[in-house]
N, C-alpha and C positions, 0 to 999 in steps of 0.2 A: 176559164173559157169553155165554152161549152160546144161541139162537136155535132152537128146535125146527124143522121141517117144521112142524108144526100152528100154532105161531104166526104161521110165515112166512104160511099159507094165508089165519088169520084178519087179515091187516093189515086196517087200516081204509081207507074209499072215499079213497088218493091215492095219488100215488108217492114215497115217500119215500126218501129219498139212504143209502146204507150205510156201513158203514168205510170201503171203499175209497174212496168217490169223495169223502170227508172229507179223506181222507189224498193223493188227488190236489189237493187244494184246497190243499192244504196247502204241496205242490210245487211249484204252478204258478209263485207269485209270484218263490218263489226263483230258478226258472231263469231267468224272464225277470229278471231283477235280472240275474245273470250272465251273462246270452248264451249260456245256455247250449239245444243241443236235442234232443230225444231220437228215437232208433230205437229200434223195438220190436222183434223177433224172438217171435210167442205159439206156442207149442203147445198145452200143453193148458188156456192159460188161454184159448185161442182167440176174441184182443178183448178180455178182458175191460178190460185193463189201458189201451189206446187208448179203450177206449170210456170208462173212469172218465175218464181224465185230458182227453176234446173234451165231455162230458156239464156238469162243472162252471166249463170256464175256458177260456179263448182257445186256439184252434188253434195258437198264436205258437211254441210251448214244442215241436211236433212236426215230426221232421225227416219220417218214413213209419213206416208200419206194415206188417209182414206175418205173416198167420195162415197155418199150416199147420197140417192135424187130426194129421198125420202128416210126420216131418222125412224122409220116403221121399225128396222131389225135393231133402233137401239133403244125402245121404251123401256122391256125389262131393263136394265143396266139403267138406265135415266132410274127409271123407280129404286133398284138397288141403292144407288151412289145415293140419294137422296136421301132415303133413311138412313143409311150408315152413315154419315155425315151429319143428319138433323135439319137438312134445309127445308127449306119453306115452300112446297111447289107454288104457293099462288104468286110468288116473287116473280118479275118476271123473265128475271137470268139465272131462275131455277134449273133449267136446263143445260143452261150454258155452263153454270157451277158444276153439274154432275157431268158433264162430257168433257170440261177438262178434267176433272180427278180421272175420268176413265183412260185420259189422252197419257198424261202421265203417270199411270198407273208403272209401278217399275223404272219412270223416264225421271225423277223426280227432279234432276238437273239440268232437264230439257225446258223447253220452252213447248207449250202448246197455245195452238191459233185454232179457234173454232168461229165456224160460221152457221145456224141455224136459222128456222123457222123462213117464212115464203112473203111475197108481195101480194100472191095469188089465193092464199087462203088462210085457216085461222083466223088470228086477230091484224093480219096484212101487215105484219108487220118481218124484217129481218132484225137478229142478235150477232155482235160480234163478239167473240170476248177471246182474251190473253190472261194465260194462267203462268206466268215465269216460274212456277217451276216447284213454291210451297203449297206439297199436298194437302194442309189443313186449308186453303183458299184466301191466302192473306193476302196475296199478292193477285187476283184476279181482277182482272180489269173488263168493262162490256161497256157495250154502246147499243144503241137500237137507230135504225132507222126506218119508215115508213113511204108510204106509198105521199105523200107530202112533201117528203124530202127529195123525192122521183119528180115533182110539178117543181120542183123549186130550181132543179139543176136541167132541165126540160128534156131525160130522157124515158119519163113511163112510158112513151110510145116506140122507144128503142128496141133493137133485138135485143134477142137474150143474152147475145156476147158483151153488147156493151152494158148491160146489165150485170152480168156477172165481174165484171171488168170492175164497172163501179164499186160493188158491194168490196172485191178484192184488193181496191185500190184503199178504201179505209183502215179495213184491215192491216194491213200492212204498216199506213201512218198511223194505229195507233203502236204497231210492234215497235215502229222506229221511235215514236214519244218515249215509249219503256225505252229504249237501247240510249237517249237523251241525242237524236239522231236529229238536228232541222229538216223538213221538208215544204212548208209553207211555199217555198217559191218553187216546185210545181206543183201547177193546176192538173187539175184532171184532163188527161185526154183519149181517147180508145187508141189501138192499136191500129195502122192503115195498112191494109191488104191489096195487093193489084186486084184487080176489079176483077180481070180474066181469071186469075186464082180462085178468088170467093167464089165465083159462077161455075167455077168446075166442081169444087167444092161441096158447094149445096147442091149439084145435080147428085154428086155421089151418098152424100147422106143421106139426100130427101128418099132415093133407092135405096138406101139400106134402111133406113125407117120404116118403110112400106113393109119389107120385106123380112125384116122380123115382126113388126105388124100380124102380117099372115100367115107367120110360122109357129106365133105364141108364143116365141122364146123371147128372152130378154137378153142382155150380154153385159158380160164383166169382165172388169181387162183386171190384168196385174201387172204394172210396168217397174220397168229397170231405167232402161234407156231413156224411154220415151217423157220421164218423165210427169206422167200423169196428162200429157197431149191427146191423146187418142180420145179419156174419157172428155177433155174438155172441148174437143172440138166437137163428137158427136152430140153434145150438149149445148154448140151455136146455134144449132137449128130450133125452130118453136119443134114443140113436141118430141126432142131429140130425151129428153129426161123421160118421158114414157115408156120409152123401149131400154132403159139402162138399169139395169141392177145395181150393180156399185162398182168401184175402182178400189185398184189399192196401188199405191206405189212401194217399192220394198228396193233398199240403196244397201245398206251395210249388211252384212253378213248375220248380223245379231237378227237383224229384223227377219230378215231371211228366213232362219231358222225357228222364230217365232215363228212365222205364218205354216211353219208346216215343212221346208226345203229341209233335205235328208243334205248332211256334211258333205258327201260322197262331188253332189252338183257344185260345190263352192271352189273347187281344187282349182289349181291354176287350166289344168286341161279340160275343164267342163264349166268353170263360170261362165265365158260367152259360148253358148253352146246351143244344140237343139234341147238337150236334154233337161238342161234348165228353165231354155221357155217352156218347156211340158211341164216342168215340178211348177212352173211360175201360175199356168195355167190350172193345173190340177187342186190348186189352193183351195182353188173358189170352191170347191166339192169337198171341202173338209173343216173340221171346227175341233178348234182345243178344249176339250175335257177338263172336267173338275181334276182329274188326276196327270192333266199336263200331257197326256196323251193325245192322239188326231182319230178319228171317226169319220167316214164318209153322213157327208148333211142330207138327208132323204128329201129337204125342202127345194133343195135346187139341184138334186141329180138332173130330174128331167126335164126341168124350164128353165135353164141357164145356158147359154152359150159362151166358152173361156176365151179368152186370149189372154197369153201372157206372151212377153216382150223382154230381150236381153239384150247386151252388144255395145260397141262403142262408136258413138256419135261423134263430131268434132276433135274430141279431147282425147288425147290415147291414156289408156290408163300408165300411171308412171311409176306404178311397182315395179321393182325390179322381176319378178318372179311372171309379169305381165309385158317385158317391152319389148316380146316378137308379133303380140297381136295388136294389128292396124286398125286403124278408124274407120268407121265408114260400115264395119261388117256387123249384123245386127240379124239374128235370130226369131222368128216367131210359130209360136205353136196355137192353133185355133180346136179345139172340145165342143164338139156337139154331142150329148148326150146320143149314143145309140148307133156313132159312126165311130168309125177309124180316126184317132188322130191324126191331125194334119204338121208337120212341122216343116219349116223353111227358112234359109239363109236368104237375103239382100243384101246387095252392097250397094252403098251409097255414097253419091258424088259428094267429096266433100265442098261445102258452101255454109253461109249460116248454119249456126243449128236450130233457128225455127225451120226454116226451110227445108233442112236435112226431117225435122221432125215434120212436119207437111208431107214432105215428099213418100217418109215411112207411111205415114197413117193414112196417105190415097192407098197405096201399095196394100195394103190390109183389109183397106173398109172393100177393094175392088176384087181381093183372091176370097174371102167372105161372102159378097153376092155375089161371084160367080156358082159358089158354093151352093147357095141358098136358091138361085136361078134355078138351078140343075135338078135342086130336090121337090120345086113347083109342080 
């Protein structure tokens, strides 16, 4: 069945869950049944696919996430992985091959989901591919689809939500083929938004669009909590990919400390904390060394704007070492190049946690252009 724009617009006053984030439910139990976890790699699904799969079910199932609008910062490593390996660039899930060997780099009993290439340019085409987890590529699985496959399902005139929706929603069913998971009996459908929401919504983005627009910066989040929602919403919007750097999402501790997080922040007194949205932020401004070491990146000191995001949403964390801190309380720290960091507690009403997560990311995108107003 296939979902107009004009329906999507009239949903009714709620948020209701789509294919995809059906078909992440769908997943979740089985991975945790097998111990099994996933890395993400999104391009042009950018989130959408981390955000289905922390929106309906336990964080448990996620190794990291990373969005890029553009695999621009990942050519060298594509060209690396590719001769070390021997693959064939003129293939054309030459790429997809070399981004999951990079995805499971270290992960090698995780499961990597990658999404590349564009509708919009190149050869107009998207790649999906799943690497289960043999670093030699025995087990890699891709698919392609085209601007064709867009006329055929009638939404190439769609937003870009329900476009990335789609691209995520394949994805997914092929994770679930591997996991030997049925899904055929559901169709695709997008996500329905109260109509009042989206319109508040895209008033706030299209403002903060502009408004990095004219500031020259771009913005990179690093979520805990969120998810990977923030980069995916700001990427509903057309031209929301223009002004976005990348995302990364970072859950377990391991990964943590990969991306750069000093042990000090992980403690039970400073995991949810200001401190940690700052170490979460300050990421984006550093890069792992041949010698395992972190170095300030001179490429994005001063045309990047940070967010990073910590806290707990819905679900109380149920460590023991964690079950005096409540839900609802959620940390973020905003980096502009050349200012004072900014960090801030909210507490939120507990409801959904799309909602909960909506509700953070107006709260963000709105204390940011106030930010950016100020400095016009």
């Amino acid at each position: 069945m296939i979902i107009t724009e004009k329906q999507h617009k009239e949903a009714p006053n709620s948020i209701e869950l789509g294919s995809v984030d059906k078909l992440a439910a769908l997943a979740i139990p089985e991975l945790n049944k097998r111990g099994l976890k996933l890395t993400t790699l999104e391009g042009p699904t950018l989130g959408e696919i981390i955000s289905s799969l922390t929106i309906v079910g336990s964080t448990s199932v996620m190794a990291k996430g990373e969005i890029y609008p553009k695999f621009d910062s990942f050519h060298s490593i594509i060209y690396d992985m590719q001769t070390m390996y021997g693959l064939d660039r003129n293939q054309p899930n030459a790429a997809i091959q070399a981004l999951s060997f990079f995805a499971n780099a270290d992960r090698k009993e995780d499961i990597a989901l990658i999404t590349s290439g564009s509708f919009f340019s190149g050869d107009h085409t998207v790649h999906i591919g799943l690497n289960s987890g043999n670093k030699l590529g025995n087990n890699l699985r891709s698919i392609a689809i085209n601007e064709n496959d867009l006329i055929q399902t009638g939404i190439q005139e769609s937003s870009p939500s329900i476009q990335k929706q789609f691209i995520a929603d394949l994805a997914l069913r092929l994770l679930l083929d591997e996991l030997g998971i049925e899904n055929k009996n559901i169709p695709f459908e997008p996500r329905k938004i109260e109509k009042k929401l989206l319109d508040k919504e895209k008033s706030v983005l299209n403002n903060l669009k502009r408004l990095l627009k004219n500031s020259g910066y771009k913005i990179a989040f690093v979520e805990s909590a969120p998810g990977g929602f923030l980069t995916n919403r700001l990427t509903d919007i057309k031209g929301g990919e223009g002004v976005l750097h990348s995302g990364k999402i970072l859950y377990n501790s391991k990964e943590k400390i990969r991306a750069g997080i000093p042990h000090y922040s992980l403690r039970k007194d400073k995991l949810y904390s200001k401190i940690t949205a700052f170490k979460l932020a300050e990421t984006v401004f550093v890069r792992r060394t041949e010698n395992n070491t972190f170095e300030f990146d001179n490429n994005v000191l001063t045309s990047v704007i940070a967010i990073g995001v910590t806290g707990l949403l819905d679900t109380p964390d149920t460590r023991e070492e964690f079950k005096d801190k409540k839900s609802g309380g959620v940390y973020y720290s905003i980096i502009i190049p050349g200012h004072e960091p900014i960090t801030k507690k909210v507490t939120l009403s507990i409801q959904s946690r799309q909602e909960m997560k909506m509700d953070l990311t107006l709260k963000i995108f709105n204390h940011l252009i106030q930010i950016l107003e100020e400095g016009e």
